[in-house]
C-alpha positions in Angstrom: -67.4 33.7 145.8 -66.5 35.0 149.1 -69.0 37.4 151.1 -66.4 40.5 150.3 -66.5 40.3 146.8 -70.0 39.3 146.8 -70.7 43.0 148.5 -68.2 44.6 146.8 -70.0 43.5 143.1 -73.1 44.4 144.9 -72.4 47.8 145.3 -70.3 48.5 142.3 -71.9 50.8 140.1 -72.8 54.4 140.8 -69.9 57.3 141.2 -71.6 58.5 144.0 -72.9 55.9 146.0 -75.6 56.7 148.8 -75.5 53.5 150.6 -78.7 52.4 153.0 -77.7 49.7 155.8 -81.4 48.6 157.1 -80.8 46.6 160.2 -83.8 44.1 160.8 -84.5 42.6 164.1 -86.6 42.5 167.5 -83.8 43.1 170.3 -86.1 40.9 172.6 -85.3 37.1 170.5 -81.8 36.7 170.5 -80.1 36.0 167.2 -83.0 37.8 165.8 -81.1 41.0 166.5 -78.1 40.9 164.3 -78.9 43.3 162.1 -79.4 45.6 165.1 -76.3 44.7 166.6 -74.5 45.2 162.9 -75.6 49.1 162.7 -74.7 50.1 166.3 -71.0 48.6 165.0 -71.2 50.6 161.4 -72.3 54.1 163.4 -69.0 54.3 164.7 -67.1 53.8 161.4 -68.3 57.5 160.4 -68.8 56.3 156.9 -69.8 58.9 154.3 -72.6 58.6 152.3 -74.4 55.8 154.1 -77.8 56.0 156.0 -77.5 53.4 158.5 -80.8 52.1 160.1 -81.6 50.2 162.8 -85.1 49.4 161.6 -86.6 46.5 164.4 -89.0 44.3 163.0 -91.0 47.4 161.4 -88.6 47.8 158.1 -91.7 49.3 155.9 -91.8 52.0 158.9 -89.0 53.5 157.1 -89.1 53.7 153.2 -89.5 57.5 153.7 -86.5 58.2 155.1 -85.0 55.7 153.0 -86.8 57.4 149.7 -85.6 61.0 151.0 -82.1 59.7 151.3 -82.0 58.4 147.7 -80.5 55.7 147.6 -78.4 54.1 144.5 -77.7 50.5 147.1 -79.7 49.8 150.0 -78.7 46.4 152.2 -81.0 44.8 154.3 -79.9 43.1 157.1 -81.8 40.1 159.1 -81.3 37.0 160.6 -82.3 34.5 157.9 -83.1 30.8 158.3 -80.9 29.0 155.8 -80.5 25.7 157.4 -76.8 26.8 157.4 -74.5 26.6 160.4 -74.9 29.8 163.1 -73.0 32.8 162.3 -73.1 31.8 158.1 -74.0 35.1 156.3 -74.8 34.7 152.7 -75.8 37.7 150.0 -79.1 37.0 148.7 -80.6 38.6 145.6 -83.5 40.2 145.3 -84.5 37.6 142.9 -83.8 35.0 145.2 -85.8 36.7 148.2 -89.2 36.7 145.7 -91.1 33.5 146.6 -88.8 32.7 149.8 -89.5 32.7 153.1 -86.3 33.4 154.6 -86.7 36.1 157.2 -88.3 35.3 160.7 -90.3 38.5 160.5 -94.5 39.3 159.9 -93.8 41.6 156.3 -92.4 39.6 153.7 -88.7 41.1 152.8 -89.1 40.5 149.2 -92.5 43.0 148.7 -90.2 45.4 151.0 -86.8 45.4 148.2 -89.7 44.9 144.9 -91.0 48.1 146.5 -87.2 49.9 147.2 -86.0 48.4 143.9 -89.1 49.6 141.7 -89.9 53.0 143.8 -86.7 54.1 144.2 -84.6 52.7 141.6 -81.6 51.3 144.0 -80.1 47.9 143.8 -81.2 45.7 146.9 -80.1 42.5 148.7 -80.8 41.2 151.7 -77.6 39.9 153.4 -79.0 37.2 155.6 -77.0 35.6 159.0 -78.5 32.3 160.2 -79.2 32.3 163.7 -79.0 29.8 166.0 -81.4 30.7 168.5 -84.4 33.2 168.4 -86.0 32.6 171.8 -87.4 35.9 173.9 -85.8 37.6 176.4 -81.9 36.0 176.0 -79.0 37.7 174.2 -77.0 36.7 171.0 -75.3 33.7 171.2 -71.4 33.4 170.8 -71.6 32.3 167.9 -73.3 35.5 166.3 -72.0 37.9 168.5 -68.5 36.3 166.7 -70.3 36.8 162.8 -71.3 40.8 164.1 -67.8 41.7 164.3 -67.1 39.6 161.1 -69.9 40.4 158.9 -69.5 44.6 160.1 -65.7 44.4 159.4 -66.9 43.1 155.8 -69.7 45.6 155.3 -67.1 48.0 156.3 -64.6 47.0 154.1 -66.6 46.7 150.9 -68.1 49.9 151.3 -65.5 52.0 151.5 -63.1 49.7 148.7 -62.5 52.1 145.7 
């Protein structure tokens, strides 16, 4: 199934839809900062209904916001090591996060969405792009700076799709 209708099944569901886009990243590695790079795109969509965050490598710093907003989907966002080529993005299921290793960050993401998914009752996934390059102090490669614009046009697209 393509990544559209992957995110489009995801968040199916609810009437009212109060979407949470959790960018994960450090701005200082390189790939490591898609997520950050894929909220600064969404902020200028003006998308209703959506709390967009651009959470660094600290996403547990902002389950209260994330709890006050209450959330029916939230969609974490991270460069994820795949062993797929650069720029891939895949949708990966909670279910699939528990007992991975998948994100290049201290906090395991799969406690993080248990923790959303049993606390706040909202449907999580983790939409991991596979980086090419993580190394300090350089910028995103072509290749992911290609799969922002892709993968934001998607997110875009799938949450506004009736």
């Amino acid at each position: 199934m393509a990544l559209k209708e992957e995110l489009m099944k995801f968040f199916e569901g609810e009437e009212d839809k109060r979407i949470v886009v959790l960018g994960i990243g450090s701005s200082i590695r390189s790939d490591d900062a898609v997520g950050l790079e894929i909220i600064r795109y969404l902020k200028n969509k003006g998308i209703k209904n959506i709390l967009l965050i651009a959470a660094d490598t600290n996403p547990e710093s902002f389950t209260g916001p994330i709890r006050r907003f209450k959330p029916t989907h939230v969609l974490m966002v991270d460069a994820t090591h795949m062993g797929l080529e650069p720029g891939t993005a895949e949708l990966i299921s909670i279910e699939r996060i528990r007992g991975q290793w998948f994100s290049t960050h201290h906090l395991p993401l799969s406690e993080l969405a248990a923790f959303i998914k049993e606390t706040m009752n909202a449907k999580v996934a983790l939409l991991g792009i596979q980086p090419k390059s993580i190394s300090i102090g350089s910028d995103l490669t072509l290749e992911l700076k290609k799969a922002v614009e892709r993968v934001s046009k998607i997110i875009y697209e799938s949450i506004i799709a009736k």
